[in-house]
N, C-alpha and C positions, 0 to 999 in steps of 0.2 A: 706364745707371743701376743704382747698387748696391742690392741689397736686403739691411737689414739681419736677419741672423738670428736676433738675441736675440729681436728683436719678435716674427719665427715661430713662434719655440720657447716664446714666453709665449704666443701666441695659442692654439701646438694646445693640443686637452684633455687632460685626464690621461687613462690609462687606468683603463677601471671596472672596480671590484672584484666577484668574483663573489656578494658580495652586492647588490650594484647591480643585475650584470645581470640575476638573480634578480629584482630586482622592474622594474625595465625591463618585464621580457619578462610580468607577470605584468598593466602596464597596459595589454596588448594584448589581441584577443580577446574573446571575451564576458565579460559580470562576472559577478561572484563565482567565479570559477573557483581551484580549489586546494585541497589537501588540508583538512581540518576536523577528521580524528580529536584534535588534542592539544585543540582547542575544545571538541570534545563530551566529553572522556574528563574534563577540568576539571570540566564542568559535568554530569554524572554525580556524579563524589567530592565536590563542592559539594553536591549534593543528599541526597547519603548523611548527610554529614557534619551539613547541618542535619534531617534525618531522627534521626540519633542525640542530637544535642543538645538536639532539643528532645523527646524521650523520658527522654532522662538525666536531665535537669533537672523530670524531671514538669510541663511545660511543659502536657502533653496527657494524657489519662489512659489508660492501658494498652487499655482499652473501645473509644475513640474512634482509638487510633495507635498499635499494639503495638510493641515496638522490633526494631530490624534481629533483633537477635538471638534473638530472640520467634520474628520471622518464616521466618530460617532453620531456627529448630528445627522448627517447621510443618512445614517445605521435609522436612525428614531425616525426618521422620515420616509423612508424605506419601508417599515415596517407598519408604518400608516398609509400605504397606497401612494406616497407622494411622488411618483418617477413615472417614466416616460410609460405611458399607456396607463396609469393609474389600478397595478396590480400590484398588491400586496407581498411583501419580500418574503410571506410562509408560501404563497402560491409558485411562487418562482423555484424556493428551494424544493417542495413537495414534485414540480414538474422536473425537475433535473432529478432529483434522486431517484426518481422513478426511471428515469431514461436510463439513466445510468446502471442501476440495479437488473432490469429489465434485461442491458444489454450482458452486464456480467453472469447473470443466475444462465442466460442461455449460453456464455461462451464454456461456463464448466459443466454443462450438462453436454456440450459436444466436446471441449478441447481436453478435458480429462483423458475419457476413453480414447480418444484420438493419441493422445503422450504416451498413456499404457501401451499402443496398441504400437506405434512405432517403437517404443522400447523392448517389446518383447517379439514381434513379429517382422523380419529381413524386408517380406513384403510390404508389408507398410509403411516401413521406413521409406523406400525403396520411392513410391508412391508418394506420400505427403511430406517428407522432408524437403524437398527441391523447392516446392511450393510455397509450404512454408515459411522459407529459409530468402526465396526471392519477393515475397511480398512485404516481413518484418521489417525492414531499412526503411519503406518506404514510409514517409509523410501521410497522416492522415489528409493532407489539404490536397495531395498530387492526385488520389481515387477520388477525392469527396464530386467531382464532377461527373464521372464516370458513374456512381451511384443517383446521384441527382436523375440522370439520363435514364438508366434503370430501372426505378424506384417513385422518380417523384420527387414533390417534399415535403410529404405525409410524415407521420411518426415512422414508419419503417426504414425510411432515409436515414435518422438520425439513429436509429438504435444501431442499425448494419453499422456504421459508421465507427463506433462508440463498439458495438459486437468485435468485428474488425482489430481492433486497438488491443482488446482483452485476448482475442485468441490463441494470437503469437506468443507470446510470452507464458502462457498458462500450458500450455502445447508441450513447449521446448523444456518449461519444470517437471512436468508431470516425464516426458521421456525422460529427464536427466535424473530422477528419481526412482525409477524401474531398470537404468542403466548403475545407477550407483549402487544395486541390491548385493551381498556376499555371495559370490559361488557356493562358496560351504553351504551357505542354508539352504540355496536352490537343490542342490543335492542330498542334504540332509533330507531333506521332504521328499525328494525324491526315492532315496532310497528305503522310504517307511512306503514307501506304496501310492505316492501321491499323484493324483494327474496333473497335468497342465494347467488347468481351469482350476486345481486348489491350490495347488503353489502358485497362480497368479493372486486368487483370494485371499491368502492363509499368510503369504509369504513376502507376496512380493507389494502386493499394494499398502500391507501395513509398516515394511520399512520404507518405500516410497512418500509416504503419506506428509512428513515435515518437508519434503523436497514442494510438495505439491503445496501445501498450502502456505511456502512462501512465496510459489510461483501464484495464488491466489492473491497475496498483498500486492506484488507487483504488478498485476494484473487491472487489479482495478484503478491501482494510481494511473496507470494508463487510460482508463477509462475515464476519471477524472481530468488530465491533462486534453484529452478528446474533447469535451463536452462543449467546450468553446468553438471549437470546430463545428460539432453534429449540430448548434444552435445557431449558426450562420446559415441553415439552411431553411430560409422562411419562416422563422420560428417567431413567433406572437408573444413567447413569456419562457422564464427561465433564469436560472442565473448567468449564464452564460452570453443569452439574448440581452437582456440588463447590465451587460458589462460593454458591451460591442455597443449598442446605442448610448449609453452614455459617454463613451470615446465619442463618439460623434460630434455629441454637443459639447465636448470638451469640460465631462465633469468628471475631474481627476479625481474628487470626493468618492462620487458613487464607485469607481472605475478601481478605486484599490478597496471599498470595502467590498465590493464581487467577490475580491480576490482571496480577502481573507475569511468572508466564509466561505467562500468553495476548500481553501485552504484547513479550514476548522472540520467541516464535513467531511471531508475524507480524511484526518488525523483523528476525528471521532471513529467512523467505520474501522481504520485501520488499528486502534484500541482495543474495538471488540472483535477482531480478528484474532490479537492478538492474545486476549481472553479465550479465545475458544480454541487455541491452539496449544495450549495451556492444557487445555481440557482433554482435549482430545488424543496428544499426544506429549503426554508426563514423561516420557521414556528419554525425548531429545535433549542431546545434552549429553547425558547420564550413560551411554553404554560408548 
């Protein structure tokens, strides 16, 4: 029996174009997966755009919405010492980042092993979860007096403050990440001979590990959204100090470029977070 080949050669497919297999390959896998910079870099110049239009047009009044180029001159003036106490907008940001880093490097050297230690230990749940769990809701500004009393309003006021902010939330990741671990593999390990202390090593903190260091990003935006707070406590320079005095004198200029680089500074930190998570753990995602 003959087979006819024209019907074969209509049946195969065509071959697909490498824009096809481009998106072929993009229905696989997790979703949303793929690059976003021309998305965001749009919607950036979108927002500029209606930032300036609707200044140009006196849409807003200069009081209420200074325009870009208001705001940049701010920015150049700024950066020349020109604002209230005559410090330079590197020494401001040099002083906050430091506050801020200060307060974060100390909340993951305690709230890590603190998540671990409630996630794998009844008793310490037991103990620091209530705790925890009743101080997270609250407002940085409802203690901020309570520490003033304390403390003072030395640099130790402002880091506790900004410490404080990070803890919570870097806590409650790091447990939900040693809670999220597979029984199998705890047992797996287990049943090759392992103790306690190597299936928490071996096992349980490196499937932990993406829980914890997205509970890191969270964390420090916290610490950033604080900063404004921890610099309200007699604080002499900063950005945060720099943003709250020039409310004062009603310079809406200075008052939103604060905003955007404290806003740029921690979308910067939060980049190379996200680099080193990358790094660190290739696996997420993927299993």
């Amino acid at each position: 029996m003959s087979i006819d080949t024209t019907v074969v050669k209509k049946a195969a497919p065509a071959p697909l174009s490498n824009a096809a297999r481009r998106k072929r390959a993009r229905s696989y896998g997790a979703l949303g997966q793929g690059s976003t910079w021309v998305i965001s870099s749009v919607t950036v110049i979108a927002l500029l755009a209606l930032w300036w239009l609707a200044t140009s047009m006196h849409w807003i009044k200069p009081l209420f919405l200074p325009s870009p180029a208001a705001t940049f001159k701010a920015f150049v003036s700024a950066l020349q010492g020109q604002t209230q106490g005559d410090t330079p907008l590197a020494q401001h940001v040099l002083i906050s980042i430091s506050r801020v880093m200060s307060a974060f490097l100390l909340a993951v050297v305690t709230a890590v092993p603190v998540g671990i230690a409630m996630g794998t230990s009844r008793i310490a749940r037991g103990i620091a979860d209530p705790l925890i769990e009743f101080y997270r809701p609250l407002p940085p500004l409802a203690y901020l007096p309570l520490i003033v009393i304390w403390l003072g309003i030395d640099e130790s006021a402002k880091i506790t403050l900004i410490y404080l902010a990070c803890f919570a939330p870097l806590a409650m990741a790091s447990k939900a990440g040693v809670r999220s671990v597979a029984v199998e593999q705890i047992n797996a390990a287990r049943s090759l001979g392992a103790s306690n202390w190597q299936v928490i090593r071996l096992v349980v903190l490196p499937a932990a590990l993406p829980e914890i260091l997205t509970g890191m990003r969270i964390a420090i935006g916290f610490g950033w959204t604080t900063l404004v707070a921890a610099e309200m406590v007699a604080a002499t320079a900063g950005i945060g100090q720099m943003v709250l005095n020039a409310s004062n004198f009603l310079r809406t200029d200075v008052v939103i470029m604060g905003i955007v680089v404290i806003g740029l500074l921690a979308y910067g930190i939060d980049v190379l977070m996200r680099k080193m998570e990358v790094r660190l753990i290739p696996w997420k995602g993927k299993m």
